[in-house]
Structures are given as C-alpha cells and as structure tokens.
C-alpha positions in Angstrom: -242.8 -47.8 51.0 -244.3 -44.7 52.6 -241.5 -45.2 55.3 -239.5 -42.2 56.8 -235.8 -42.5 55.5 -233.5 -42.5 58.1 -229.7 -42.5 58.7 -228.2 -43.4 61.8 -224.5 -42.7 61.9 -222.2 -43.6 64.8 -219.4 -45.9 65.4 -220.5 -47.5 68.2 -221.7 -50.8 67.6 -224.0 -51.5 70.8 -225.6 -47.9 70.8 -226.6 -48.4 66.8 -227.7 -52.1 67.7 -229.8 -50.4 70.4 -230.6 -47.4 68.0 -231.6 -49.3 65.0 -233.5 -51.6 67.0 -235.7 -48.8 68.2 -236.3 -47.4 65.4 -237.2 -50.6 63.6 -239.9 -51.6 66.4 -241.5 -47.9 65.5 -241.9 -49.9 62.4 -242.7 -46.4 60.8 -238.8 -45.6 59.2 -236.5 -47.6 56.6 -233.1 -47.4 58.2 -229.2 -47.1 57.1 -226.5 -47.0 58.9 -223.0 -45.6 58.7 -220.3 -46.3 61.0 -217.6 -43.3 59.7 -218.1 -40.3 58.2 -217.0 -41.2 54.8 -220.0 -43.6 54.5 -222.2 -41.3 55.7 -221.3 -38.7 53.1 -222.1 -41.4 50.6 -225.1 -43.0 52.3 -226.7 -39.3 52.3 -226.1 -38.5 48.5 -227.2 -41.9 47.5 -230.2 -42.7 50.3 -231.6 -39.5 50.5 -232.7 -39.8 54.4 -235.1 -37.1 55.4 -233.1 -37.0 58.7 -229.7 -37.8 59.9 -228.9 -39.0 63.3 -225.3 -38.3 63.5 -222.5 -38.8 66.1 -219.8 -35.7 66.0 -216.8 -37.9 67.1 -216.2 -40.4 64.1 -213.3 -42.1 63.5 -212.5 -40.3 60.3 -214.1 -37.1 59.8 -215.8 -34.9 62.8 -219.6 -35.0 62.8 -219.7 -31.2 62.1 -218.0 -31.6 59.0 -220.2 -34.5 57.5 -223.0 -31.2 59.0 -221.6 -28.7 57.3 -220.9 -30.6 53.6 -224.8 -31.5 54.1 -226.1 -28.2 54.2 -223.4 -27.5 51.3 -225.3 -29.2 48.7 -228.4 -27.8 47.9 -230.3 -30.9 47.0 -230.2 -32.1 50.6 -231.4 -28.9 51.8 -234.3 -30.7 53.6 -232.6 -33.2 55.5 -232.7 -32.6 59.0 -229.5 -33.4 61.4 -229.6 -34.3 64.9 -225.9 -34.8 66.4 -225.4 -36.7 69.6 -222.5 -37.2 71.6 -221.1 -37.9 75.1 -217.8 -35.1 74.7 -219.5 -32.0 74.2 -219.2 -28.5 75.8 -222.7 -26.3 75.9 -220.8 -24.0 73.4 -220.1 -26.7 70.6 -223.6 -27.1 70.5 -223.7 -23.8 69.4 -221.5 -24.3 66.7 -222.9 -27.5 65.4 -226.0 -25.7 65.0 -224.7 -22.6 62.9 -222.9 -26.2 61.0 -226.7 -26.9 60.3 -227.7 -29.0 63.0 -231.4 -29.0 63.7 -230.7 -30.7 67.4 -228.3 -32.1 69.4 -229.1 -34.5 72.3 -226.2 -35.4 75.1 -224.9 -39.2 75.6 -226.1 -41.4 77.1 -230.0 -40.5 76.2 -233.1 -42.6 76.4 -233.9 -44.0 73.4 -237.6 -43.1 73.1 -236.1 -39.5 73.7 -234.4 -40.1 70.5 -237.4 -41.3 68.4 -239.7 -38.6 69.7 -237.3 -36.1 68.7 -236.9 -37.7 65.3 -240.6 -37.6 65.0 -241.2 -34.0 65.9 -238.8 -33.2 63.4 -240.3 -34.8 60.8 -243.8 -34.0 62.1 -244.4 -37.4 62.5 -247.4 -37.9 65.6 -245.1 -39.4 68.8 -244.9 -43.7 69.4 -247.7 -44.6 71.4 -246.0 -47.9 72.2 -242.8 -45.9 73.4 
C-alpha cells in the first residue's frame, strides 16, 4: 500500500482512540493496535510494523519486556520503539533505552508531538497539516 506500518500499543482506550485517529488523518501509516502486551508480541511477529509506539505499564507484561523480546529476535531488528508513559522516573528512561527503545515521550504529550517523532524516525518529511 506503500503505507508506513504502525503499531500502537496501550491499554487505554481514549488515548488509542485519540492516537489512532491521528495517525489515520496523516493518512500516510496502516495502523494496529494492541491493548496488552501479549498481543503486541503477536501483532509484531505477524504485522511486521516498522515502528512500535508502546506504553511500559500494560496490564500483563511491562512495556520493557515486550522492548527487550523485540530486539531479541533478529528479524525485527529494524523496528523502531518509542515507549510512552505517565509513571516514569528520568532513570527508567535510561533503562528502556539500553531495552532497545529508540525514544520515550512523557504522558500526557501532544499528539502531533507523537507523529512528528514517528516521522523522524522513520525519515518520513513532518505533517504539514499538523
């Protein structure tokens, strides 16, 4: 489709309404989401995203670990992770990166913060219509 693959992964429902729906009015990214980490596991071998947007505190299994079992399995090397949450001390960041994460952004954030950090990961050129 010449879309960028995306997975979104958080389980709350209004921020991956509001998420997805920014995303989708980018009109540039095919979209899944994942509200547990199980799913996302799945959703990662089986989609393929080229990037991950992916809350740490899941119901089931801590974002960092759904990081680390990413950058595990050498045919997802390329996928690019960016964790978010609204729980996080300045030196978990650190750890979520040596996880693998590529970025971290702090709840609440503005959404077109989110997709112009998506794009410059993906070297995509920035929404004009942000």
């Amino acid at each position: 489709s010449g879309k960028r693959k995306l997975l979104l992964v958080d389980d709350d429902a209004d921020l991956m309404e509001m998420m997805t729906d920014a995303f989708q009015r980018d009109g540039r990214f095919e979209l899944k989401t994942a509200n547990n980490g199980f799913d996302a596991g799945m959703f990662v071998k089986e989609f393929r995203p080229e990037l991950v947007v992916l809350d740490i505190m899941l119901p089931d299994i801590n974002g960092k670990e759904v990081c680390q079992r990413i950058r595990r399995d050498p045919a997802l090397e390329t996928v690019k992770v960016v964790c978010i949450s609204g729980m996080i001390e300045q030196d978990k960041v650190a750890d979520l990166k040596t996880a693998g994460a590529d970025d971290f952004m702090q709840k609440p954030f503005a959404l077109d913060k989110l997709v112009d950090r998506v794009c410059e990961l993906l070297d995509m050129e920035k929404t004009v219509n942000a």
